[in-house]
C-alpha positions as CSV (number, residue, x, y, z in Angstrom):
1,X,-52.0,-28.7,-104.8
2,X,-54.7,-30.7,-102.9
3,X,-54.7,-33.2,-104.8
4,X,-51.2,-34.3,-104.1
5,X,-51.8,-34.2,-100.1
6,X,-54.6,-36.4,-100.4
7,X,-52.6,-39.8,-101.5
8,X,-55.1,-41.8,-103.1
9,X,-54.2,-45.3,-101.5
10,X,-55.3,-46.5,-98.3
11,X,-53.4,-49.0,-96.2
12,X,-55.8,-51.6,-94.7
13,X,-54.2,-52.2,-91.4
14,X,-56.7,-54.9,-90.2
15,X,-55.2,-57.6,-91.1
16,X,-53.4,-60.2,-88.8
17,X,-50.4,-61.5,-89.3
18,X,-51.4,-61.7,-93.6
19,X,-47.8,-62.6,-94.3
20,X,-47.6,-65.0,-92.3
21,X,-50.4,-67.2,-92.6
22,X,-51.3,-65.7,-96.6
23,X,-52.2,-68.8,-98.1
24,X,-54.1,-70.6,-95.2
25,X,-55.9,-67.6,-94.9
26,X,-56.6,-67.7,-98.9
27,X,-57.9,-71.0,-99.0
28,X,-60.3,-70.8,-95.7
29,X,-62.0,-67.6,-97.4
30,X,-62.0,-69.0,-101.0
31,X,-64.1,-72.1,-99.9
32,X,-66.7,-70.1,-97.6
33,X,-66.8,-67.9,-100.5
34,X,-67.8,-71.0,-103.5
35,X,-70.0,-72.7,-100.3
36,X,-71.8,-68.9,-100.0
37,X,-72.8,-68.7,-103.5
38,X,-73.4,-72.1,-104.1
39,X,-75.4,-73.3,-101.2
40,X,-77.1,-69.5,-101.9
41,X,-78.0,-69.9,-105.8
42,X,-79.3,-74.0,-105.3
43,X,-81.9,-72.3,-103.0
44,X,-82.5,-69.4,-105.9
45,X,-82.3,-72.1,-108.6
46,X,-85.2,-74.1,-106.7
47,X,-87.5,-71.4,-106.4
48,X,-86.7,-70.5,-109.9
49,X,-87.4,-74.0,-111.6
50,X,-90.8,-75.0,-109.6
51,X,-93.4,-73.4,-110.3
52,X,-95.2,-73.7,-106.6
53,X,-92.2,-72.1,-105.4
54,X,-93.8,-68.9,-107.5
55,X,-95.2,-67.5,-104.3
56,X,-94.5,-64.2,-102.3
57,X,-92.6,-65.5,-99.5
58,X,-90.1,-67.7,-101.7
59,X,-89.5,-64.7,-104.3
60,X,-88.8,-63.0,-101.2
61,X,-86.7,-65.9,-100.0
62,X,-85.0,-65.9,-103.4
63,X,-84.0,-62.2,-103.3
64,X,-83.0,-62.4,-100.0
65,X,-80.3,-64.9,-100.8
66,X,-79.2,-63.0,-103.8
67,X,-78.4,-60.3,-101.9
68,X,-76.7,-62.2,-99.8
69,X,-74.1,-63.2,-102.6
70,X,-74.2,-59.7,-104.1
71,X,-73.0,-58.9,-100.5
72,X,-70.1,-61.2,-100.3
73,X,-69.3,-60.2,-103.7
74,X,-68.4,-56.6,-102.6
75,X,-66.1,-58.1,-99.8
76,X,-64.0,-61.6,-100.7
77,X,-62.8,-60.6,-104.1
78,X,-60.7,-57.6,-102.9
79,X,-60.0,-59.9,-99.6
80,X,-58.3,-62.8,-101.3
81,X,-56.4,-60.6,-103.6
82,X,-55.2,-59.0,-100.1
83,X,-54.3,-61.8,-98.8
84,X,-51.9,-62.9,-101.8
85,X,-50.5,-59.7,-102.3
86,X,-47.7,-57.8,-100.4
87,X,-49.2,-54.8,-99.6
88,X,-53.0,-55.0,-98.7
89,X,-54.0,-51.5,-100.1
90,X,-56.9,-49.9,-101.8
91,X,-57.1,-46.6,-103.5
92,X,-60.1,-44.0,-101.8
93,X,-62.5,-44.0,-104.5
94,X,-62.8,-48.0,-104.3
95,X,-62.8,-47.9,-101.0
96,X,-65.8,-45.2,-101.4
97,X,-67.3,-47.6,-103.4
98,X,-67.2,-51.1,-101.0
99,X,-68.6,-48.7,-98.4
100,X,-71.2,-48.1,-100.6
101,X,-72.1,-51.4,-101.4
102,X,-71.7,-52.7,-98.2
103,X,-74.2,-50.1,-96.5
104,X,-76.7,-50.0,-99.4
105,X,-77.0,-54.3,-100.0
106,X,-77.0,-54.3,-96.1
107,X,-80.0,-51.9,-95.6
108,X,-81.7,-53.9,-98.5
109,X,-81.3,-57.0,-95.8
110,X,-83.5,-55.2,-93.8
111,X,-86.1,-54.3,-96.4
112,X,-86.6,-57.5,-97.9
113,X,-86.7,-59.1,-94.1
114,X,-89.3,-56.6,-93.6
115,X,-91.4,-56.9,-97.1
116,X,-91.2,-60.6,-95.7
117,X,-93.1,-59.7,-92.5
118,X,-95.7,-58.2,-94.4
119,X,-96.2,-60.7,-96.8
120,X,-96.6,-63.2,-93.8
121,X,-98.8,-61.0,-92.3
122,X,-101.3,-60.7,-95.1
123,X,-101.0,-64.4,-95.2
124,X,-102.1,-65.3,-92.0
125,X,-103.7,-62.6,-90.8
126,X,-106.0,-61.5,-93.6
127,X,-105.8,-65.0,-95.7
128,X,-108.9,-64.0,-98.3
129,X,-107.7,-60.6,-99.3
130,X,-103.7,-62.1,-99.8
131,X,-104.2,-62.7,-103.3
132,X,-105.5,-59.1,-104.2
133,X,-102.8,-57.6,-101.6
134,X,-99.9,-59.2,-102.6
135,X,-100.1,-59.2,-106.4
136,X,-97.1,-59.3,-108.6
137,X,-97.1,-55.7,-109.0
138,X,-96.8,-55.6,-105.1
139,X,-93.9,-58.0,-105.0
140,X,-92.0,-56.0,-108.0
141,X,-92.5,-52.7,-106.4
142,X,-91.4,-54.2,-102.6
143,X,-88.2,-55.9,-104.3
144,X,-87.3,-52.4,-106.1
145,X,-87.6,-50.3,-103.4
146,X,-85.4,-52.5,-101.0
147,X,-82.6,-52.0,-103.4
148,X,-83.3,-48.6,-104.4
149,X,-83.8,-47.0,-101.2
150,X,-80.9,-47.8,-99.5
151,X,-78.5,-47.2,-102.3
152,X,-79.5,-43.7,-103.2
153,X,-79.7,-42.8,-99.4
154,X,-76.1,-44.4,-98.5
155,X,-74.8,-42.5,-101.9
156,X,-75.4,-39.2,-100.3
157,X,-72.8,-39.4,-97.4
158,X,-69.8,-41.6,-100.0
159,X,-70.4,-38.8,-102.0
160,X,-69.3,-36.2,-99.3
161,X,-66.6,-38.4,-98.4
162,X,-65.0,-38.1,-101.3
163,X,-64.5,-34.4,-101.4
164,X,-63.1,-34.9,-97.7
165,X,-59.5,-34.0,-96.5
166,X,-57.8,-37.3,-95.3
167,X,-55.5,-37.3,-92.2
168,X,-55.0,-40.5,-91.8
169,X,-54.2,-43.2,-94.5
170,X,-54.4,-46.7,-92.3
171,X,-57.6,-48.1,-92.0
172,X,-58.5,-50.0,-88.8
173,X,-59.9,-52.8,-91.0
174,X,-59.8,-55.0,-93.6
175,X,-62.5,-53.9,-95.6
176,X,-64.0,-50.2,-95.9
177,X,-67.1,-49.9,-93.6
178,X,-67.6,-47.1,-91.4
179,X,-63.9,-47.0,-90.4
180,X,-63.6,-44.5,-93.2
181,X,-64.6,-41.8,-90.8
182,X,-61.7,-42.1,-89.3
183,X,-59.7,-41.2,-92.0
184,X,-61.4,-37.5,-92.4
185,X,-59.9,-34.7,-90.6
186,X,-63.2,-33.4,-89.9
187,X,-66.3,-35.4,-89.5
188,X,-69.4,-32.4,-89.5
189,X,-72.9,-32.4,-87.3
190,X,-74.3,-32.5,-90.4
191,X,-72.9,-36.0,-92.0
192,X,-73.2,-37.1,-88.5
193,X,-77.4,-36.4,-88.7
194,X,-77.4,-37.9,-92.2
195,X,-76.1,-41.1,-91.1
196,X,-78.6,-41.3,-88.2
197,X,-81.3,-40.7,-90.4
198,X,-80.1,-43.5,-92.8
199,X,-79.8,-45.9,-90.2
200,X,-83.2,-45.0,-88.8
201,X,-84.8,-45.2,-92.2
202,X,-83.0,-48.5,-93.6
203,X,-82.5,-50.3,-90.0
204,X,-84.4,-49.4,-87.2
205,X,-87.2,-48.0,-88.9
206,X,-87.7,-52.1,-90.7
207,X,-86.7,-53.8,-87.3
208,X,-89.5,-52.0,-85.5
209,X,-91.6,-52.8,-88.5
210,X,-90.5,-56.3,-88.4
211,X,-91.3,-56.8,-84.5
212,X,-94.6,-55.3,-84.5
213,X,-95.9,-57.6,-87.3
214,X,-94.7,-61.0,-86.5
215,X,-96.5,-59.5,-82.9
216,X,-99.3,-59.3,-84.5
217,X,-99.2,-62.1,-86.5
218,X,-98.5,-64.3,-83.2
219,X,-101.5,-62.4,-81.4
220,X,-103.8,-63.9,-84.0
221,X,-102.6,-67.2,-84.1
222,X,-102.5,-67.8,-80.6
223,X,-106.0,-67.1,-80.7
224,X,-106.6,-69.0,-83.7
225,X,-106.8,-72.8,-84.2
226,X,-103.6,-75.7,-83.8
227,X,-103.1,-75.0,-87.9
228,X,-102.8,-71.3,-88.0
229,X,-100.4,-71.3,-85.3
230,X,-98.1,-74.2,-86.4
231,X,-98.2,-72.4,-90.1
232,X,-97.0,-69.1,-87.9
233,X,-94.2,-71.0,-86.7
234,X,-93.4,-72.8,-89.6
235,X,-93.0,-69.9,-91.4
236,X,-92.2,-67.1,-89.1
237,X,-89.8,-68.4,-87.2
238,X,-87.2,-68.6,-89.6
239,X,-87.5,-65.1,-91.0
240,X,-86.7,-63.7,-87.1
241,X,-83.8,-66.1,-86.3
242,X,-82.6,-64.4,-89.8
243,X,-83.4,-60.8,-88.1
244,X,-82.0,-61.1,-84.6
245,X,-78.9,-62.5,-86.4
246,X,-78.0,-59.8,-88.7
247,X,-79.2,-57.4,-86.8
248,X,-76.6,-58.3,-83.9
249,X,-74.0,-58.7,-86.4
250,X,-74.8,-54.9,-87.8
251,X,-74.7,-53.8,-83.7
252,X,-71.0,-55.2,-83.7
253,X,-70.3,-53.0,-87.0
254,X,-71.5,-49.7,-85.3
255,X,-70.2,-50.3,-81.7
256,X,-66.4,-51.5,-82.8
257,X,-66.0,-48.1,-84.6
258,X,-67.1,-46.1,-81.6
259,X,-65.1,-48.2,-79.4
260,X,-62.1,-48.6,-82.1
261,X,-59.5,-47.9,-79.2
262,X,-60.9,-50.9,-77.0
263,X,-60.5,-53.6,-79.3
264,X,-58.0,-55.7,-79.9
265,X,-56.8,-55.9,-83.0
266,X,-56.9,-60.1,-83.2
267,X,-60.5,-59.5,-81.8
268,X,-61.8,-57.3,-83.7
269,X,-60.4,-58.8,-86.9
270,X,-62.2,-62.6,-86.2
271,X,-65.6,-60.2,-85.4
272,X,-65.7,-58.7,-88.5
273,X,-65.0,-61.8,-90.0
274,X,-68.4,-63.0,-88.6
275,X,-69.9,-60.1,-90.6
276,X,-69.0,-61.8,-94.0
277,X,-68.8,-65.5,-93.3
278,X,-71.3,-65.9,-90.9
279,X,-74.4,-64.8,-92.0
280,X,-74.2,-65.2,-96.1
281,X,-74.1,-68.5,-94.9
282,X,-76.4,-68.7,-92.2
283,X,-79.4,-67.7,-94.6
284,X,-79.7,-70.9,-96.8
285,X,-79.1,-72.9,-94.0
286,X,-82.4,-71.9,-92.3
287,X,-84.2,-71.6,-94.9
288,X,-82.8,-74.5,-96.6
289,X,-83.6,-77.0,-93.2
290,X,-86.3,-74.6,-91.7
291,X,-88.6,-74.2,-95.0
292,X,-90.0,-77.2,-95.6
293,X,-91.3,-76.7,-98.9
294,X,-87.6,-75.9,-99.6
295,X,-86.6,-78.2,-97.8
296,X,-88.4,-81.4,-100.0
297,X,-87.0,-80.3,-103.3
298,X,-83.8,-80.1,-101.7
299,X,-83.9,-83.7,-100.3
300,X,-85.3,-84.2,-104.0
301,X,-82.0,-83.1,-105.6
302,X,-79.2,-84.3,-103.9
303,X,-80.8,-87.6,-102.8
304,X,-83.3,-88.7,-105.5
305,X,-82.4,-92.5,-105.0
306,X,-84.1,-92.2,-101.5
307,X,-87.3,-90.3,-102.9
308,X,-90.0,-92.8,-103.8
């Protein structure tokens, strides 16, 4: 009877001291949470309702911040029932699932920041052919590929998972990321190259992408007039502040599970916490401040008396 060695539920063992400090906990997470999809879907809802917002780079925009809710989504749901309940458990196939999601909406991250890259570099480098290049049937077929890709890639190895034995039932965390290794008895050279090549094909693969465009794209403007280079800036800018941060944030969520042992637990718990509250946040900050087109409808909507 395998099935009844393998219990179903996993104990998340991340959390510190939940019973103590429950409700403060609760209420810290619940507002990030409402300020992530709000301050997220007034960016979406500008780009949706003005039509000069219809461009490439703020579709891209506009899908970047949705999947930066859909993101949250797969996390702070299951956390604030967690933190209100008395045992902070999950059963194996959900956990299977938030691992998932997590992996899949985070490789998209990467995807969309690089479909971003390209659009700016059409834009600045090769201004007359943008049009033609960057049509809407461009734009669809970038958007579906940054959330197709990764999902059916990270699918493969949560599949395999779930037909692992389990020796351990406490996970180092309080969600289910890679720490779900460490529940396996037996992690194979085989799932070991299959997460390598993920993570070469929906991380690095985009990051190197990424760099040697906006390269590029600075190449040509610094040899280009005061306007071409501001509008680099302008527009650039933003979109690798946006990089360098998620992609340091992603470092942490690889390195903490190689060096489980070496953490402490207080530590690593407010680290991962940057993972989910920093950045879903940081995004329609920058773009919101940093984009200036964004930036005047915004003014526009929450101070209208002050717009002549």
């Amino acid at each position: 009877m395998d099935d009844t060695l393998n219990v179903t539920y996993v104990t998340l063992g991340g959390h510190v001291e939940v019973h103590k400090y429950r409700y403060l906990y609760f209420v810290i997470m619940f507002t990030i949470y409402i300020l992530i999809i709000c301050s997220n879907s007034v960016i979406v809802y500008l780009i949706w309702v003005h039509p000069n917002l219809h461009e490439p780079m703020y579709m891209f925009i506009a899908a970047l911040l949705i999947n930066s809710v859909l993101f949250s989504t797969t996390i702070y749901p299951k956390l604030l029932i967690d933190f209100l309940s008395d045992k902070q458990i999950i059963t194996y196939q959900a956990c299977l699932v938030q691992f998932h999601m997590f992996y899949s909406l985070g490789g998209s991250e990467f995807l969309l920041l690089a479909a971003m890259a390209y659009d700016r570099y059409v834009s600045i480098c090769k201004p007359l052919q943008y049009p033609t290049i960057m049509s809407k049937t461009t734009i669809s077929i970038f958007l579906v590929l940054a959330w197709i890709l990764p999902a059916s890639q990270v699918a493969v190895p949560a599949g395999l998972s779930a037909h692992k034995n389990l020796c351990s039932f406490v996970l180092k965390g309080f969600f289910c990321n890679n720490t779900v290794y460490k529940l396996q008895c037996v992690i194979s050279r085989e799932q070991i190259i299959h997460d390598m090549v993920i993570l070469l094909n929906v991380a690095l693969v985009p990051v190197l992408f990424i760099l040697f465009t906006y390269t590029r794209i600075f190449v040509i403007s610094y040899r280009s007039s005061k306007e071409v280079r501001k509008k680099a800036a302008q527009t650039c800018l933003p979109h690798l502040i946006v990089l360098i941060n998620f992609s340091c944030l992603c470092a942490f969520d690889v390195i903490t599970v190689q060096l489980e042992a070496d953490f402490p637990k207080t530590v690593r718990f407010i680290m991962t916490l940057q993972i989910v509250m920093y950045h879903p946040l940081f995004n329609p900050i920058m773009y919101g401040l940093k984009m200036k087109e964004i930036h005047k409808y915004l003014k526009r909507l929450f101070f209208p008396a002050k717009i002549k």
